[in-house]
C-alpha positions as CSV (number, residue, x, y, z in Angstrom):
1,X,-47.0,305.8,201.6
2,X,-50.2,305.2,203.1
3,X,-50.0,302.1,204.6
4,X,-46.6,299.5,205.2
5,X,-45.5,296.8,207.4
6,X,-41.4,296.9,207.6
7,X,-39.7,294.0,209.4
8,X,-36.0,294.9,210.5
9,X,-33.6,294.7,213.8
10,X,-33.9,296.9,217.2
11,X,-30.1,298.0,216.2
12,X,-32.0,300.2,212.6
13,X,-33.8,302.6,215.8
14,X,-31.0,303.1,217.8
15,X,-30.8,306.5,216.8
16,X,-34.1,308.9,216.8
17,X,-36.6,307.8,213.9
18,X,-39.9,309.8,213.1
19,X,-42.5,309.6,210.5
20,X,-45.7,311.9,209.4
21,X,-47.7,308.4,209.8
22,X,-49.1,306.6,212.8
23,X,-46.9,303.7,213.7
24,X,-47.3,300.6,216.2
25,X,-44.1,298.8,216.8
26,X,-44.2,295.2,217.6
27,X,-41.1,293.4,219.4
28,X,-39.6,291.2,222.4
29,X,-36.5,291.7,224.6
30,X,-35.3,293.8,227.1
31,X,-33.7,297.4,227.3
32,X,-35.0,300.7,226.8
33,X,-36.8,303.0,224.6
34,X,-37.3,307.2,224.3
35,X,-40.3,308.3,222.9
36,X,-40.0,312.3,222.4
37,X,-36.7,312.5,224.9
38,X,-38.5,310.3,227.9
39,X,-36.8,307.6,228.6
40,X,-38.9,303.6,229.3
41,X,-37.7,300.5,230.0
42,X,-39.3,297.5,228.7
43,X,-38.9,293.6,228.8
44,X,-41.2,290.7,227.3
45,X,-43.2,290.7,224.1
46,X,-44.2,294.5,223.4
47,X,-46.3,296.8,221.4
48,X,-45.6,300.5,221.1
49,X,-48.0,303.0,219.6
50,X,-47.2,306.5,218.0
51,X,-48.3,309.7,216.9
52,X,-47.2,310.9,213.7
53,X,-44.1,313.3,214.2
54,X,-43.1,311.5,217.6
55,X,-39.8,310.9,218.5
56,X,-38.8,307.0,218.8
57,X,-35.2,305.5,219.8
58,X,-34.4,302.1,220.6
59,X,-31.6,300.5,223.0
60,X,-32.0,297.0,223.5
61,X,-30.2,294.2,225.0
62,X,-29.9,292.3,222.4
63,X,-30.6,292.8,218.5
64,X,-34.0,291.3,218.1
65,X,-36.6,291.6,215.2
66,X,-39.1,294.1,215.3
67,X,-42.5,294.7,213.0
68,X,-43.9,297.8,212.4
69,X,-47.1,299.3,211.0
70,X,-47.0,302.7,209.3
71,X,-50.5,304.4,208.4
72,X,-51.2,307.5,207.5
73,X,-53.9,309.4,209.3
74,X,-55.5,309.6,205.5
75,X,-55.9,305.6,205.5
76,X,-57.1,305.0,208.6
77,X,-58.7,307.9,211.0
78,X,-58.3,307.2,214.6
79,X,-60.3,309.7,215.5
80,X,-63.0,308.9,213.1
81,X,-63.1,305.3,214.8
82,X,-62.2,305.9,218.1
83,X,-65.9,305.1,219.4
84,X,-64.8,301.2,218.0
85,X,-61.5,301.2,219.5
86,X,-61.2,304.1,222.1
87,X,-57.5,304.3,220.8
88,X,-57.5,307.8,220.9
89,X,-56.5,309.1,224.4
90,X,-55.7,305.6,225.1
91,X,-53.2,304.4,222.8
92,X,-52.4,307.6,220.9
93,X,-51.8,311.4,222.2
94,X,-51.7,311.1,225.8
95,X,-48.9,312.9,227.5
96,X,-49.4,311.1,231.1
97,X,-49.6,307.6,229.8
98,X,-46.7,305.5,228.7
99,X,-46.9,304.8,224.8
100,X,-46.6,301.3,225.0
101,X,-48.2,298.0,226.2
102,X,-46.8,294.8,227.5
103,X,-48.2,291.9,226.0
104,X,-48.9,288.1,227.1
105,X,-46.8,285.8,224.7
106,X,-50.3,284.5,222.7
107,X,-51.1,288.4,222.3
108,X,-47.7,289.3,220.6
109,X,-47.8,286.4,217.8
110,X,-51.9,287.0,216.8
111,X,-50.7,290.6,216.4
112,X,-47.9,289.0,214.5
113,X,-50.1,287.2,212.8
114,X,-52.3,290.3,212.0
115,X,-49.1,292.2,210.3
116,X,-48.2,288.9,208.2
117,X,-52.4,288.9,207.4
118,X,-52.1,292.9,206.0
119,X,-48.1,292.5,203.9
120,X,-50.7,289.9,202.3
121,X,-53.5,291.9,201.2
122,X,-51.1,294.8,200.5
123,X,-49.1,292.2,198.3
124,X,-52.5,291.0,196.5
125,X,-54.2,294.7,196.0
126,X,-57.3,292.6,195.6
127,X,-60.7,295.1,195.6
128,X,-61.7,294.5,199.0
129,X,-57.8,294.5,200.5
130,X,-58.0,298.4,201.8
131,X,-61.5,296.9,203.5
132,X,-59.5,293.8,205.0
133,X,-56.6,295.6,205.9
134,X,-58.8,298.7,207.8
135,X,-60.0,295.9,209.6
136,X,-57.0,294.0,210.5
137,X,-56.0,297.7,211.8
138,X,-59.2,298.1,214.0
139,X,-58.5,294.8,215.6
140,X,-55.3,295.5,216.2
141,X,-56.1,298.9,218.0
142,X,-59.0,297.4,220.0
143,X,-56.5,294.2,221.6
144,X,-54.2,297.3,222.0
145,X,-57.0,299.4,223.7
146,X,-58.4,296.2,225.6
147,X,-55.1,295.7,227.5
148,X,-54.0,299.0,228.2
149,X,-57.3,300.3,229.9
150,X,-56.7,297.2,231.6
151,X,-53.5,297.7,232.6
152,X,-54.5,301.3,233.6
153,X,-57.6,300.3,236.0
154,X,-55.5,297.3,237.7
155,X,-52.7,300.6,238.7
156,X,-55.2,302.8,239.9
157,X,-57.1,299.8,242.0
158,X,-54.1,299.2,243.3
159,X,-53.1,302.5,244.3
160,X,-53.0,302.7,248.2
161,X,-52.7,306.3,248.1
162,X,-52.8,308.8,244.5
163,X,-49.9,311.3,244.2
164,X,-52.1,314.0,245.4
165,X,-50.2,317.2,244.1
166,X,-49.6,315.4,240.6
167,X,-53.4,314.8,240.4
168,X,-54.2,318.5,241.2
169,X,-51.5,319.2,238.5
170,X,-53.1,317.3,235.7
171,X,-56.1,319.1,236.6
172,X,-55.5,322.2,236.4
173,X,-53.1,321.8,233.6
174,X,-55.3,320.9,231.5
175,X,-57.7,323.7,232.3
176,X,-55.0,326.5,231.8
177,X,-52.5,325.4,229.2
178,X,-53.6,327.4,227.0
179,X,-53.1,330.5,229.2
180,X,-50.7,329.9,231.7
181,X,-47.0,328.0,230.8
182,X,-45.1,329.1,233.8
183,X,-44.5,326.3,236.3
184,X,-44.9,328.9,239.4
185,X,-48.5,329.4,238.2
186,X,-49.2,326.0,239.2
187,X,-46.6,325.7,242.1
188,X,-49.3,329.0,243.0
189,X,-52.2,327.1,242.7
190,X,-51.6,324.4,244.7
191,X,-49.9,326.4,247.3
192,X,-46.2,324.9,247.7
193,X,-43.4,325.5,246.1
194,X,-42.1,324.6,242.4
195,X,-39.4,321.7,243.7
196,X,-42.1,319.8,245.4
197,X,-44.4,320.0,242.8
198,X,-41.7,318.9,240.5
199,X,-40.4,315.9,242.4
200,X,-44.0,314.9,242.7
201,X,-45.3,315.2,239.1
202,X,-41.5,313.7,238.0
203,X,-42.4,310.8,240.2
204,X,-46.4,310.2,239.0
205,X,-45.6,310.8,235.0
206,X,-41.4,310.2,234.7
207,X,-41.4,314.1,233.1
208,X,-41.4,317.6,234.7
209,X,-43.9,320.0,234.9
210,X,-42.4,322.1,232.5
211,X,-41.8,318.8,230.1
212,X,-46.0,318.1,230.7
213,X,-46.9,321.5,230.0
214,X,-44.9,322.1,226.7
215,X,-45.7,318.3,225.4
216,X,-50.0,319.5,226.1
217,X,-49.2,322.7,224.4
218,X,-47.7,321.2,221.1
219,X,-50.7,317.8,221.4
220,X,-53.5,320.6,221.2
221,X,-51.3,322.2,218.7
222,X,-51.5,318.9,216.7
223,X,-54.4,318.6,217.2
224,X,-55.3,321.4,215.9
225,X,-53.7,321.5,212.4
226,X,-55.2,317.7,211.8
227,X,-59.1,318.5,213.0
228,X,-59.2,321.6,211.9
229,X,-59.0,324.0,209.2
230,X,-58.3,326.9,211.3
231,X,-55.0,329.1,210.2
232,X,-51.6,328.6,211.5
233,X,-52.6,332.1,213.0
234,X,-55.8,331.2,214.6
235,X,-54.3,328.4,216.3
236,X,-51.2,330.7,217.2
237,X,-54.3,332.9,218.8
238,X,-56.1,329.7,220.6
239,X,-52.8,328.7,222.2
240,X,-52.2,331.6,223.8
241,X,-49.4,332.6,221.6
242,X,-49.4,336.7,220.2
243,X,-47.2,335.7,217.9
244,X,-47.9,333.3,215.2
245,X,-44.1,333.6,214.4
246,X,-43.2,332.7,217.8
247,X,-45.7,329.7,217.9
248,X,-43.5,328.5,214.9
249,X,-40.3,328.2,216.1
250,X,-41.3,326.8,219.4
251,X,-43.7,324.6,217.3
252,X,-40.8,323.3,215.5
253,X,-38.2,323.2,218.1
254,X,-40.5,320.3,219.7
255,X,-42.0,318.5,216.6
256,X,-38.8,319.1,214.3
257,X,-40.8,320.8,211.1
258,X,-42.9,323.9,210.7
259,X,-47.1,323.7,211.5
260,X,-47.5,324.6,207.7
261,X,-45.2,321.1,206.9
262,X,-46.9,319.3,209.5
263,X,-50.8,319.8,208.2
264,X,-49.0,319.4,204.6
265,X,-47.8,315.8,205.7
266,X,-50.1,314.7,208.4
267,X,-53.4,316.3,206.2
268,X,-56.8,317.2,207.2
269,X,-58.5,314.5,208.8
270,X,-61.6,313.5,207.5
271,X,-63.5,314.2,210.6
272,X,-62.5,318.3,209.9
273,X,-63.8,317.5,205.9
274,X,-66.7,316.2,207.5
275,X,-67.7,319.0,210.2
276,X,-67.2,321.3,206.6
């Protein structure tokens, strides 16, 4: 499958559903939802967006309909077009950020309408459909992109004063995850101890430190094995792991299948075929 758009109830992802494609869920309601074990709640008209491989499970208030749009990263490259959509970071593979958007009523049925607009040109497999549909997608990704990042600057404006130890955190988490995975190097760092540092980055990003710092270690791992054509081995090496053996298990303890059977459904992406 490269590319569907399946229309069912909230009640079909009440227990954990994952997929090697990309996937945006579209729905309304109330309730909430667990993307990779963290719990969200959510009310109004909604848009979710996920990385292939990540965990999704659905409890809502009451059964509604939901849409959603598979793609494989083969169809259409998010990193190849992020410069048009800046979906990558935004709406995809970012560990701090909730995965999805609240929409405004008029923003959830032109979506709607975008879905209904590519089951069409799927349907018709006219010549310029894959065309039609890759741009349906973009648009799609940009209203996604455009309402987010505004979501995102209206918190931080608002912000009368930033969780200063989670900040620090962020910071130097993503300078060392690739080195250091104990939570008291960090508690170190910052110079207080690892309960207040984990109440404070529980508070700022609804995970734990250790949570944060396992989910960066598998994203650069992903990463990884769908920009790259670097061994399971060499990434083992990169990630700080001696072990490639090691870096297995405790890549597939979090993702759920082997790095070998994740670059063997996710692929290569085009942008790795194209640095050859």
């Amino acid at each position: 499958m490269e590319i569907k758009i399946q229309s069912s109830q909230t009640s079909d992802f009440s227990a954990e559903f994952t997929t090697e494609n990309y996937s945006v869920f579209l729905w309304k309601g109330s309730g909430v939802f667990s993307v990779d074990g963290i719990n969200y709640s959510y009310s109004g008209y909604n848009i979710l967006f996920l990385s292939p491989y990540q965990k999704v499970k659905l409890v809502s208030e009451s059964d509604e309909n939901i849409h959603v749009l598979f793609f494989h990263g083969d169809y259409y490259c998010i990193e190849y077009h992020k410069k048009e959509v800046a979906c990558n970071g935004l709406l995809f593979n970012n560990i701090y950020l909730n995965p999805s958007v609240e929409l405004s009523e008029e923003s959830y049925h032109y979506i709607l309408e975008l879905f209904n607009h590519i089951k069409k040109e799927e349907r018709e497999k006219h010549p310029f459909s894959e065309s039609i549909i890759k741009t349906y997608i973009q648009l799609i990704l940009a209203i996604g992109s455009k309402q987010k990042s505004s979501i995102e600057n209206s918190i931080i404006s608002n912000e009368k004063l930033s969780n200063k130890n989670a900040a620090e955190f962020q910071k130097l988490l993503e300078t060392y995850f690739k080195t250091e995975k104990e939570l008291s190097f960090y508690s170190d760092k910052l110079n207080i101890t690892n309960s207040t540092l984990s109440k404070a980055v529980k508070k700022e990003f609804s995970k734990t430190p250790t949570q944060l710092i396992n989910e960066r270690i598998i994203l650069e791992a992903k990463k990884l094995l769908h920009l790259t054509y670097r061994s399971v081995k060499e990434i083992a090496s990169e990630l700080g792991f001696e072990d490639e053996f090691y870096f297995s298990r405790y890549f597939k303890k979090s993702v759920g299948c082997s790095p070998k059977n994740y670059r063997e459904k996710v692929g290569i992406s085009v942008v790795a075929k194209m640095s050859m």
